[in-house]
N, C-alpha and C positions, 0 to 999 in steps of 0.2 A: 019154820025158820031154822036154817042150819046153825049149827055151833062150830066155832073154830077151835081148836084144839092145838097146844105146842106142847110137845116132848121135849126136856132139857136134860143134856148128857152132863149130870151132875159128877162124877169120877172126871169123864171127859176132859169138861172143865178146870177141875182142881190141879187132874193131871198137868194140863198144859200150862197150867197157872205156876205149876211147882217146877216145871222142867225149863221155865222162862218163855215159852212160847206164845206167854198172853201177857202184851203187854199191859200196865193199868198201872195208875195212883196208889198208893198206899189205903185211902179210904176207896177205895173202888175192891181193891184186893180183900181187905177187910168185910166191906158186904158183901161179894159174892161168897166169902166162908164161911157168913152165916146163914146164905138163901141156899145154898149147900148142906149146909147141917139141918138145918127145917126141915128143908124139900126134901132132901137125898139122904138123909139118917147120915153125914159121913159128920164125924167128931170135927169138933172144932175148941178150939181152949178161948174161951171168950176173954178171960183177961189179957191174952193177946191182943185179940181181933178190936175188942171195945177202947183199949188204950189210945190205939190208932184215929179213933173216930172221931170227927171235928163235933158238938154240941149237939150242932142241927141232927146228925145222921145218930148219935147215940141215942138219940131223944126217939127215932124213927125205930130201929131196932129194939129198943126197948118196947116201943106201943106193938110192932109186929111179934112179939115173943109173949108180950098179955094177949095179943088177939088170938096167936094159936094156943095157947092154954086156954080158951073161955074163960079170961077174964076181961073187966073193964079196963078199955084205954086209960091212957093217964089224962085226956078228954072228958073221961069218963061214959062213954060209947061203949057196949056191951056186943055190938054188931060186930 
């Protein structure tokens, strides 16, 4: 069975995010700076990015940021 594979131009991205070229939401801008900073090593100041964030999606970033450290979700899902 094949695997599908996507490449994401994380600079790319930020870039055109920063040069106004991408348009989006304030919570849309928000998590892509943090699937950015995971994914792509590029800095991000979460007391910005998190500010911005309506409950649902801080609640989400938070459980994504324990799942990449191998910790448990706030779930408590260790997967």
């Amino acid at each position: 069975m094949a695997s599908t594979l996507a490449f994401v131009d994380w600079e790319g991205a930020i870039t055109a995010l920063d040069s106004g070229r991408l348009p989006c939401s304030g919570g849309e801008r928000a998590v892509l700076r943090i699937a950015a900073s995971m994914s792509g090593g590029i800095p991000v100041d979460l007391r910005d990015v998190l500010t911005g964030l309506d409950s649902v999606n801080r609640a989400l970033a938070a459980t994504a940021v324990a799942h990449s450290a191998g910790l448990p979700t706030l779930e408590g899902d260790s997967t």
